[in-house]
C-alpha positions as CSV (number, residue, x, y, z in Angstrom):
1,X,0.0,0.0,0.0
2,X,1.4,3.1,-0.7
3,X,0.8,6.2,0.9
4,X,-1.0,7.8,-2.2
5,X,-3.6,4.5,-2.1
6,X,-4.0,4.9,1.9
7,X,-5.1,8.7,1.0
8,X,-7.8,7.8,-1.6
9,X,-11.2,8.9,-0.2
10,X,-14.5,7.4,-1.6
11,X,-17.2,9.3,-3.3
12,X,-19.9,8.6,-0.4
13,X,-22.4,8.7,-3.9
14,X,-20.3,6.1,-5.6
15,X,-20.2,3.6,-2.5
16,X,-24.2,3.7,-2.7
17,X,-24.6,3.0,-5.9
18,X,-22.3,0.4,-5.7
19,X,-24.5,-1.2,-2.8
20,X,-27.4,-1.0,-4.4
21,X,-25.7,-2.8,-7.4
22,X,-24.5,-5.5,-5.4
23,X,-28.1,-5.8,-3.7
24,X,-29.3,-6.7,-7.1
25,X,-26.7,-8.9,-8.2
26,X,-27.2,-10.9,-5.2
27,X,-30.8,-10.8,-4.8
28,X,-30.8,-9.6,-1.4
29,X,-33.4,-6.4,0.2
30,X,-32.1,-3.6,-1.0
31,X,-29.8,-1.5,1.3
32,X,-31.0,0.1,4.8
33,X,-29.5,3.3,6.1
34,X,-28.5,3.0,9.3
35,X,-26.2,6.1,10.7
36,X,-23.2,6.5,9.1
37,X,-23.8,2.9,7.3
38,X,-25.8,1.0,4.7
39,X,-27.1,-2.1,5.9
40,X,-27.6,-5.2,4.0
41,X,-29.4,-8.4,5.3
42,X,-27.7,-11.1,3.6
43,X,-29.0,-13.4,5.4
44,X,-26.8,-16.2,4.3
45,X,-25.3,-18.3,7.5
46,X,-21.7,-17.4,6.7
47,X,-22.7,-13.6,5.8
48,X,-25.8,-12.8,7.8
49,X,-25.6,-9.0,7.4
50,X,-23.0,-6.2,6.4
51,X,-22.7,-2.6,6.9
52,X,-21.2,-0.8,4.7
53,X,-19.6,2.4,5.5
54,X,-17.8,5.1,2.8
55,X,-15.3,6.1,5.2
56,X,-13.6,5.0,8.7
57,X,-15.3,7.2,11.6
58,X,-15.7,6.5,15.3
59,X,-19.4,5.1,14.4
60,X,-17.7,2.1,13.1
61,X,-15.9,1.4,16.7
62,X,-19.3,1.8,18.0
63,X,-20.7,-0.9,15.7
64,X,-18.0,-3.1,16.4
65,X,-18.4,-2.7,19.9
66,X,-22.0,-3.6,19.7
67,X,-22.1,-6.3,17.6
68,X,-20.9,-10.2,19.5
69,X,-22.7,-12.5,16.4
70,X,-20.3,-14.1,14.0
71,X,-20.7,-13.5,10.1
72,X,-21.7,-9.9,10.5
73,X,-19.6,-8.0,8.3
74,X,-18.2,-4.6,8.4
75,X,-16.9,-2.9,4.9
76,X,-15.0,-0.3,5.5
77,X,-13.4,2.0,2.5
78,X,-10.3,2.5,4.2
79,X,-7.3,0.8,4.6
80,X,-7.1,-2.1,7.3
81,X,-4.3,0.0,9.2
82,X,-7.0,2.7,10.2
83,X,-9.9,0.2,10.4
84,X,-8.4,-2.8,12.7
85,X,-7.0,-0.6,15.8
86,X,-10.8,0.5,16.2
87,X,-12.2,-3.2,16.4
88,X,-12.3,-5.8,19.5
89,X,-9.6,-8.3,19.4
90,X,-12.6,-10.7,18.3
91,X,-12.6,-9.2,15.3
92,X,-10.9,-10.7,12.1
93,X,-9.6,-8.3,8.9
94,X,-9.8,-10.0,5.9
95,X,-8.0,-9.6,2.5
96,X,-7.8,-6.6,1.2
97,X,-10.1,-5.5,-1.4
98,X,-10.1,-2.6,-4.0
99,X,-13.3,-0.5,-4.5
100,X,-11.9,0.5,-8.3
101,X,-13.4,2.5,-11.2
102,X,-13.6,2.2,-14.7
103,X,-14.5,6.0,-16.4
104,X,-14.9,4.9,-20.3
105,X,-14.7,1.4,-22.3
106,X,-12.6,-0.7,-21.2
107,X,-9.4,-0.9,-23.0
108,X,-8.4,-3.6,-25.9
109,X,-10.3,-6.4,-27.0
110,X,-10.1,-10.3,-25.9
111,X,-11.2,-13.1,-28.7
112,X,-12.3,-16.0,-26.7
113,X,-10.0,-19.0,-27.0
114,X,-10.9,-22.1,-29.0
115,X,-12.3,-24.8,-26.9
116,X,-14.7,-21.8,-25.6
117,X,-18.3,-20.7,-25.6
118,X,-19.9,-17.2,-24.0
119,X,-23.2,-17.1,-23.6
120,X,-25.4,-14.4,-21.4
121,X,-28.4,-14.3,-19.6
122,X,-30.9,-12.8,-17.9
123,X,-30.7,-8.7,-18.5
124,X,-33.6,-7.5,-16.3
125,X,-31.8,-6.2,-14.0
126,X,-29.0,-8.6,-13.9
127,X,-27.2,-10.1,-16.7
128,X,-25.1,-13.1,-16.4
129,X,-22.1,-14.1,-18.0
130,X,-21.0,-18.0,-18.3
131,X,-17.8,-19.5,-20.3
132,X,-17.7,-23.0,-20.8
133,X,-15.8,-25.7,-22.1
134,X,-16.5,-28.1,-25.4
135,X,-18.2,-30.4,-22.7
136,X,-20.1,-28.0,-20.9
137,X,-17.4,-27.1,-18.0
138,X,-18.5,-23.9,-16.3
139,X,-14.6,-22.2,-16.9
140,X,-15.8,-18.5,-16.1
141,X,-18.5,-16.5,-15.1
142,X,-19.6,-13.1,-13.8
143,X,-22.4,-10.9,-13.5
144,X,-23.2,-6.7,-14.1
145,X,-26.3,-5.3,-13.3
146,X,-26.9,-1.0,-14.3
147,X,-27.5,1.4,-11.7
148,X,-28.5,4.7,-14.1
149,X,-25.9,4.8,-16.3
150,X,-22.9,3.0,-13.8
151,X,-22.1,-0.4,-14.0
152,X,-21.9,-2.9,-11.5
153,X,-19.7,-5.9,-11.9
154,X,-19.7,-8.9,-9.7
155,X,-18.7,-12.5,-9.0
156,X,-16.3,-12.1,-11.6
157,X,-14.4,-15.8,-11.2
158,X,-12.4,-18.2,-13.6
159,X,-11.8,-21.9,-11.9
160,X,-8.2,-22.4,-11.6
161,X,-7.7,-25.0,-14.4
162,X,-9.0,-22.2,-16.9
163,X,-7.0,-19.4,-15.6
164,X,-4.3,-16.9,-17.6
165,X,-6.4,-17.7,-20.9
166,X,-7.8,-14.4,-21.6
167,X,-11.1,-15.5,-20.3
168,X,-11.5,-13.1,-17.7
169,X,-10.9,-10.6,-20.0
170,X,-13.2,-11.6,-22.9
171,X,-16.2,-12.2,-19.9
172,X,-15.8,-8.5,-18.7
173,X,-15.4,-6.9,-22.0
174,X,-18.7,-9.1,-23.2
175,X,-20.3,-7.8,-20.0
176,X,-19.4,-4.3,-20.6
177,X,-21.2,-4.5,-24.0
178,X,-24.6,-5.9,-22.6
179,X,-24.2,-2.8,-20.4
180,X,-23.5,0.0,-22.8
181,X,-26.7,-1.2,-24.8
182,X,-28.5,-0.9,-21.4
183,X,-26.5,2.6,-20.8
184,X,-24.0,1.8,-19.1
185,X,-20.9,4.2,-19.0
186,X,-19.1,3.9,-16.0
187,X,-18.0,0.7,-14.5
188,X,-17.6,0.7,-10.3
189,X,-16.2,-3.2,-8.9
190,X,-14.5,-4.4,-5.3
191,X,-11.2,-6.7,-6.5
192,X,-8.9,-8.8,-5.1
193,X,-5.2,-7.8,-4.9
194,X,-5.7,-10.6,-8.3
195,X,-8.3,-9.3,-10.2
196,X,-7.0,-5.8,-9.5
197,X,-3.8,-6.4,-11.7
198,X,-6.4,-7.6,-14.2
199,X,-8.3,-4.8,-13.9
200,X,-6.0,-2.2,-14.1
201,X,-4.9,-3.4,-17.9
202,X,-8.0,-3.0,-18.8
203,X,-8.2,0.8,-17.9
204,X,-9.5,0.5,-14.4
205,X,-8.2,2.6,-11.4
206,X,-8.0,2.2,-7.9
207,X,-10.7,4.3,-5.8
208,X,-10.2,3.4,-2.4
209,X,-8.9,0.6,-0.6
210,X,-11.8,-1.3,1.2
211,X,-11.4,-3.5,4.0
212,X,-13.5,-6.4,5.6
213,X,-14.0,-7.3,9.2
214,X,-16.2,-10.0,10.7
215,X,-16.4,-11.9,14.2
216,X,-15.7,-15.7,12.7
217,X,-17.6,-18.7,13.7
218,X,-18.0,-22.1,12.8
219,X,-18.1,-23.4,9.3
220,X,-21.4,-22.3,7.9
221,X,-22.4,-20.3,10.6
């Protein structure tokens, strides 16, 4: 991380867009204010809720301090170095993650490797991209769904045994062109430090750093 990256602060109009996005991706209830926050009742056992905050403030202290359930997330954009000396010990950070931005068509283009198929599905709200093998493999797949004229991308995923083909690539680029027919423009994502580098060859840029903490418990909740 460098000191530029730790700077970074969110647009606070951005982050909510980009919860409402992932809402309908997911299929959950849409987003709840709550204080400085959006809440979002997942309601999975290994994810029952998360709050989502744009920035690191004492509120998120508070939260943590009220909160003893496991799988109850906080998302925080902000890097973990701020976030984690403002959480119980029984709190755990996570990976980092990358709230990144994408301000016109991606760059390039990606022709999908023999072997390969692309279909999509769905478009009303959210469209879903699949790869698969010859044989039917599932090798890649992702999903976008348009807030007004910003695109949200999500589950973005190629199995190991299909990786450093290009598939990514020619997944989010087939994406992006489902969305610009819907009126898309402007593409919003959370990365891993991996699909970051991907990312960023595309045209992407970094927007904040984002960072997950959550009270573990046992294997599916």
């Amino acid at each position: 991380m460098t000191a530029h990256e730790a700077s970074l602060r969110a647009d606070p109009s951005l982050v909510e867009i980009w919860v409402n996005g992932w809402t309908l991706t997911r299929g959950t209830p849409p987003p709840v204010r709550e204080g400085e926050s959006l809440r979002v009742d997942v309601g999975l056992p290994d994810q029952r809720m998360r709050y989502v905050y744009a920035r690191w403030s004492e509120e998120v202290t508070r939260r943590a301090q009220e909160i003893d359930a496991p799988w109850c997330f906080l998302k925080v954009c902000a890097p973990a170095e701020v976030v984690r000396p403002g959480l119980p010990p029984a709190w755990e950070i996570r990976p980092p993650g990358f709230m990144m931005r994408c301000d016109g068509p991606m760059r390039g283009n990606a022709p999908l490797p023999a072997g390969y198929a692309l279909e999509l599905a769905g478009g009303a709200p959210t469209t879903v991209a699949r790869i698969t093998t010859a044989d039917g493999q599932e090798a890649a797949r992702g999903r976008m769904v348009c807030v007004g004229d910003v695109i949200i991308y999500d589950r973005i995923a190629t199995e190991p045994g299909h990786r450093r083909r290009g598939l990514a690539r020619a997944l989010l680029l087939a994406l992006e062109a489902a969305a610009r027919a819907q009126g898309g423009r402007q593409g919003l994502l959370v990365a891993t430090t991996d699909g970051r580098a991907l990312y960023e060859t595309l045209g992407w840029r970094l927007h904040s750093l984002y960072t997950t903490a959550v009270i573990p418990g046992p294997e599916g909740g």
